[in-house]
Structures are given as C-alpha cells and as structure tokens.
C-alpha positions in Angstrom: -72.0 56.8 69.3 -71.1 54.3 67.4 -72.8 50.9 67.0 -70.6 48.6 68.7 -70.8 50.9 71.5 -74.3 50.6 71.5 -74.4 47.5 70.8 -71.8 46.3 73.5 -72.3 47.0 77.6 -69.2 48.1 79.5 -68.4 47.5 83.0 -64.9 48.6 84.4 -63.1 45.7 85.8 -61.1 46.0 88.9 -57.6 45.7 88.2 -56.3 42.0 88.3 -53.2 41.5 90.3 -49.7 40.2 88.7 -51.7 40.6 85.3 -49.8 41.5 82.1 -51.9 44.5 80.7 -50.6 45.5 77.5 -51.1 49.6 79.0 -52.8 51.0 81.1 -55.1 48.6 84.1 -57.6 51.2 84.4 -59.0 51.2 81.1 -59.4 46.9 81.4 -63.2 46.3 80.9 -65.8 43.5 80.7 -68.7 44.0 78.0 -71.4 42.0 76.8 -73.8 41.8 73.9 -77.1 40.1 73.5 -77.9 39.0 69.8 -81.4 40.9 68.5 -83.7 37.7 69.7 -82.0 37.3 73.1 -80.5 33.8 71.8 -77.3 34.5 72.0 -74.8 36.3 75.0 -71.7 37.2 74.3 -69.0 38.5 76.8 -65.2 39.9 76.5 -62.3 41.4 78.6 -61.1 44.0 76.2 -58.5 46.8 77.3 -58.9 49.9 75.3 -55.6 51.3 73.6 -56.7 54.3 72.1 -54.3 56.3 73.7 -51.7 54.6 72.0 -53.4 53.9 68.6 -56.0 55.4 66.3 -59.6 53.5 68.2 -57.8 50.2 69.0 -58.6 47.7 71.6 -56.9 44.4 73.1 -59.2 41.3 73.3 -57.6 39.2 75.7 -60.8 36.9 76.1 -64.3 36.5 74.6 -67.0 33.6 75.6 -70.6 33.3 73.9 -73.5 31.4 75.6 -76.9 30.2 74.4 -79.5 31.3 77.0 -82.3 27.5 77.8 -85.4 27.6 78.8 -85.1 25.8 82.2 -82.9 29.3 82.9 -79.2 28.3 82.3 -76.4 29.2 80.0 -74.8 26.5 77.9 -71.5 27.8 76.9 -70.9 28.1 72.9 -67.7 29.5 72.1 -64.3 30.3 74.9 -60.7 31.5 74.7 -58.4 33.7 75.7 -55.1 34.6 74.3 -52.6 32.5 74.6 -50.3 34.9 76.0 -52.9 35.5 78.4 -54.1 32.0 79.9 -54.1 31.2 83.0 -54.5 34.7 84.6 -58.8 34.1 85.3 -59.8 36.0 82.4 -62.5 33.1 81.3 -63.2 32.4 84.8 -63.6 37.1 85.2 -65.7 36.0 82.0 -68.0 33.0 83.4 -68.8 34.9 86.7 -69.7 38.1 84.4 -72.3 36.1 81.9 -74.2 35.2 85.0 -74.5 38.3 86.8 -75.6 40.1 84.2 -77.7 37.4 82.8 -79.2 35.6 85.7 -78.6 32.5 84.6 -75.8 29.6 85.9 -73.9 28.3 83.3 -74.0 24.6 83.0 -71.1 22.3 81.4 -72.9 20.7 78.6 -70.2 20.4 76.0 -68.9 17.0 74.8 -65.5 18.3 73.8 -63.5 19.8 75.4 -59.3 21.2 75.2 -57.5 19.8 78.5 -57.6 23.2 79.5 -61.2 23.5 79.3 -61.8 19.7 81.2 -59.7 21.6 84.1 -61.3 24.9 83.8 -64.5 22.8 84.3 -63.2 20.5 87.3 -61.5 23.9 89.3 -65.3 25.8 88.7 -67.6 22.7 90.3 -65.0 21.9 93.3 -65.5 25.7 93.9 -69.0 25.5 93.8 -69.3 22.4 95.9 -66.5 24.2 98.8 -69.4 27.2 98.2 -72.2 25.3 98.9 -70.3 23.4 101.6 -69.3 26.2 103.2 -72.7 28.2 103.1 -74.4 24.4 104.7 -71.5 24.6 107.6 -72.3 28.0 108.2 -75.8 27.7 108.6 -75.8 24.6 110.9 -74.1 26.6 113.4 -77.0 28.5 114.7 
C-alpha cells in the first residue's frame, strides 16, 4: 500500500449520465484527504486508468476546505477541467465534503470566477426549494 492510498479515502461514484469518462465509468471515484491536524479537507473525482497506463489516474476535479469552529466548511481551493465543466463534478464534490465531514459548507469567499458566483447562486436556490419543500411537506399533517 502505498501512501497516497493511505493517505486518500475512496468511495465509488455512481456513474454520471451523458458524462464524458475518458474509460471506463466504473472505475470513476470520489476521495478525500484530511491534512495531519484536521485543518485542512481535501476532495477529488479521479477516474483510475491503470488499465490503460502504467498507475495513471484522471483528475477531472479537486476542491479543499478549511474545517471552523462554529462547524462549517469555508471552501479554499475549486476546479474542474475545463473540458469537464459543467457536468456536476464540483457540485458531486461539495455534497461529498459534507457527508463525509459533517459540516455545511458556507460561501465565504470574496472573489469569485462567474462560474463560481453561479455555482453559488444554483446551490442556495436549491437549498431554499429544499427547505421550502421539507416546510410544505410538513404543514400538511
């Protein structure tokens, strides 16, 4: 075992639909990484493409977070591949960082890329039709 596999969780990811995997969907997988003091999460969708090369992988998108003490996530560092925007990967990646984490990522950064700002404005109308939703729900019993 090396020590980026020990260093790195994996969790197989379900196959994403009309997605342009560079081989095979099935070995497409999130991993994570906490830094030694617990400061630091990092997250990627990798694909691994050792069947076609000598221990190669694809990164197609990799996001870092810094864990607060009031129990949130404040995002550090985003992107995906250009090649590859617009298919959810940083979205796949958001959702991943707080399952395994605990934690809901807040939107903290002063600057953001255009695609960033609507990255941010798509995630908190989804959480408001959420928590709309779950409300409307409820007041029916």
């Amino acid at each position: 075992m090396t020590a980026f596999s020990r260093a790195w969780g994996l969790v197989k990811a379900p196959p994403k639909p009309d997605f342009p995997y560079y081989g095979d969907p099935k070995d497409y997988h999130l991993i994570h990484s906490w830094s030694e003091n617990k400061d630091r999460l990092n997250v990627a969708a990798i694909q691994d493409l050792s069947k076609y090369s000598d221990g190669e992988y694809m990164q197609y998108g990799l996001a870092s977070f810094m864990p607060t003490d009031e129990g949130t996530l404040i995002p550090l560092t985003a992107g995906t591949q250009e090649d590859y925007r617009r298919f959810g990967i940083m979205t796949e990646l958001y959702a991943y960082a707080e399952k395994i984490s605990g934690m809901t990522i807040v939107n903290q950064s002063p600057m953001q890329s255009a695609d960033a700002t609507a990255f941010w404005e798509t995630r908190e109308l989804e959480n408001w039709a959420d928590a709309f939703i779950g409300e409307s729900e409820g007041d029916e019993q």
